[in-house]
N, C-alpha and C positions, 0 to 999 in steps of 0.2 A: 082424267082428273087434272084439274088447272095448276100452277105452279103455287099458289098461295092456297090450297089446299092440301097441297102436298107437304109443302114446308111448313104448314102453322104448327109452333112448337111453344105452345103460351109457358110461360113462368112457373107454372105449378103443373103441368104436364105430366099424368103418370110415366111409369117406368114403362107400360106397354108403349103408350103412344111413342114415348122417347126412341124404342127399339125401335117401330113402324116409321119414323119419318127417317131414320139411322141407316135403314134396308135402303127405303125409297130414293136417298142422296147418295149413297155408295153405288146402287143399281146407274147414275147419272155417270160419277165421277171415274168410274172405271175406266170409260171413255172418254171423259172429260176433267181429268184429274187437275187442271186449274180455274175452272168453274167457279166463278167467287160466289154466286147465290148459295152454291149446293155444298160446295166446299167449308164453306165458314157451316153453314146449318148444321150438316154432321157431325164437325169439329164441336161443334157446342150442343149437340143432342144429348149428348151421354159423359159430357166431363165439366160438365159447370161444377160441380163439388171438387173434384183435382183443381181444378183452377183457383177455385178460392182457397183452398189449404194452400197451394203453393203462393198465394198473395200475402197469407198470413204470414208464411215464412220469409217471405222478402222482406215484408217489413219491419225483421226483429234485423238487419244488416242496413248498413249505409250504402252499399253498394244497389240492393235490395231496393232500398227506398227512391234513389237515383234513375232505374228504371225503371220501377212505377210512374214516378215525376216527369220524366222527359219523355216516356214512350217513344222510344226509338224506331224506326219503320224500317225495312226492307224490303218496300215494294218496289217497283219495275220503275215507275218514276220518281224513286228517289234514288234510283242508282244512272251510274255514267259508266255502262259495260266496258264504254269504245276505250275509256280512261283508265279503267281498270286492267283491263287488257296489256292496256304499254308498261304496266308494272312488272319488275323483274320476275321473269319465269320460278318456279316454283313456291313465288309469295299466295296467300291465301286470295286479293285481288285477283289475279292474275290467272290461277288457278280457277278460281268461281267465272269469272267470264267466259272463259277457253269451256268449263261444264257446260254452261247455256251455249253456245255455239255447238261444240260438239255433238252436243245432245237436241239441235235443233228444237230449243222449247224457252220460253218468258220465264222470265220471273211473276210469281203470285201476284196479282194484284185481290184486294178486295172489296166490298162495299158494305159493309158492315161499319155500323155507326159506334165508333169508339166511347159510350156511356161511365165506364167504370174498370176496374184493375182484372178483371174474369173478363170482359170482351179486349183487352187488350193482350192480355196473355193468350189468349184466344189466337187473337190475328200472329200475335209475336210465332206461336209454335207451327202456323203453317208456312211462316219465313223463311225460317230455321231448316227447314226440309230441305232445300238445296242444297246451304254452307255444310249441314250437315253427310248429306253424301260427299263430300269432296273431301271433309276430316277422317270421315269412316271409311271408306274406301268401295261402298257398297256401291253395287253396279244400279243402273236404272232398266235391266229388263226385270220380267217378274218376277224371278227368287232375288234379285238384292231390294227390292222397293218390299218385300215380305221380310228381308232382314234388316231391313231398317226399322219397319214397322215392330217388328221385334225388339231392335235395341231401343227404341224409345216406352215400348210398354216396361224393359227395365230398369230407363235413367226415370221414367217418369212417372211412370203408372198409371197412363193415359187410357180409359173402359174402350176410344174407339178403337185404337192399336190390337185391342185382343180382338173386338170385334171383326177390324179388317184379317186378322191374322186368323180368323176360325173361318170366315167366308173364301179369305184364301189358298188355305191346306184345305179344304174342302174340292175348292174345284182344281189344285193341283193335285189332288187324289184322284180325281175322276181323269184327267189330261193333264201328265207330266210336262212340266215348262221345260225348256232347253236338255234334255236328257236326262235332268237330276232323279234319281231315285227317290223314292218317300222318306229309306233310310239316312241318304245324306241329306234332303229336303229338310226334315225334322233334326239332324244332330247342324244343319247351320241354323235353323232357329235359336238354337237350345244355346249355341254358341253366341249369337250376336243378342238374346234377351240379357247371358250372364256377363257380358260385354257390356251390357248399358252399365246395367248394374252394379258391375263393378268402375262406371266412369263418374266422374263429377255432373252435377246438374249443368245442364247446356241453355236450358233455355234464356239464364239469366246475362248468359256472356255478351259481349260488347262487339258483337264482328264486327260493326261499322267501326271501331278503333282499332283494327289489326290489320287491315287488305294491305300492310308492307311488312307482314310478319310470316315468316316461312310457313306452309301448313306443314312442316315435318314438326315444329318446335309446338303448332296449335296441338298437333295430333296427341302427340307427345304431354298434353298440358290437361286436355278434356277428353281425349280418349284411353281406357285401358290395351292393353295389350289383346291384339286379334286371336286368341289362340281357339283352335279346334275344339 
């Protein structure tokens, strides 16, 4: 199947097709987890409706309305790593560089035509994914990319986040990741969904006006406390 038959996800799209091209990007991304075609598609197969409710709520704040208006980016070329990097050790700059380094991997770019406040929130919450492991503390093998995916289906209520997290515990029930058992498997899910849930919304924050603000103070401000 060619790549524009795989991805055609028209406007009025039933809920099966939605599921089916959902499968089809996630079966990509797994191995190619910064893939802007397949990436952005998934991301918007199955949360165009979250996305618009949280546009409605943005624009009942001034803050709210400020990123709508500016659409802020965090993609690969609008950042200066090398710059970020000479910023004082445990600043949230500083710390977000030394992640991509460490972690031998880019920042998201994407190619998704920014039309309206749903494709921009869109692109914003796959930004987010990085600054956020570095606030959260969640690792990048696969049980903390599945707790992350967790604490964002509780800050956010994102349909793909359960998705990836049902295709996940699925094949981590078939082959245990890193030794975790199913029982601890499932009670850090359980842990880092009630961990979104209990944090402030993330998506709206401003990281590109913080990279000289300690992540201990960010942590501390949008995240709840890690507990078991």
């Amino acid at each position: 199947m060619s790549d524009s038959q795989t991805l055609s996800l028209p406007d009025d799209a039933s809920l099966f097709t939605r599921l089916r091209v959902a499968r089809q990007c996630l079966e990509v991304i797994k191995n190619d987890p910064t893939n802007p075609t397949y990436g952005q598609t998934f991301n918007m197969s199955l949360n165009v409706n979250v996305y618009a409710s949280l546009a409605q709520q943005l624009q009942r704040s001034q803050d709210g309305r400020r990123m709508l208006s500016k659409r802020p980016s965090l993609q690969g070329k609008e950042l200066d790593l090398a710059a970020l990097e000479r910023l004082p050790e445990g600043t949230l700059g500083h710390e977000f560089a030394r992640y991509f380094r460490d972690n031998k991997i880019s920042p998201f770019e994407t190619t998704l035509e920014i039309k309206n406040d749903i494709d921009f929130l869109s692109k914003r919450y796959r930004e987010t994914h990085d600054p956020l492991h570095v606030l959260t503390g969640y690792g990048t093998d696969v049980v903390g990319e599945m707790e992350l995916q967790a604490y964002c289906l509780g800050n956010l209520g994102l349909r793909t986040t359960a998705f990836v997290l049902l295709n996940g515990t699925i094949g981590h029930f078939k082959v245990p990741q890193s030794g975790v058992g199913r029982s601890e498997y499932l009670r850090r899910l359980w842990a880092a969904y009630r961990r979104g849930r209990a944090s402030p919304r993330f998506l709206d924050f401003w990281f590109e006006e913080h990279w000289e603000t300690p992540v201990a103070t960010l942590r501390a401000r949008l995240c709840a406390p890690a507990n078991g």
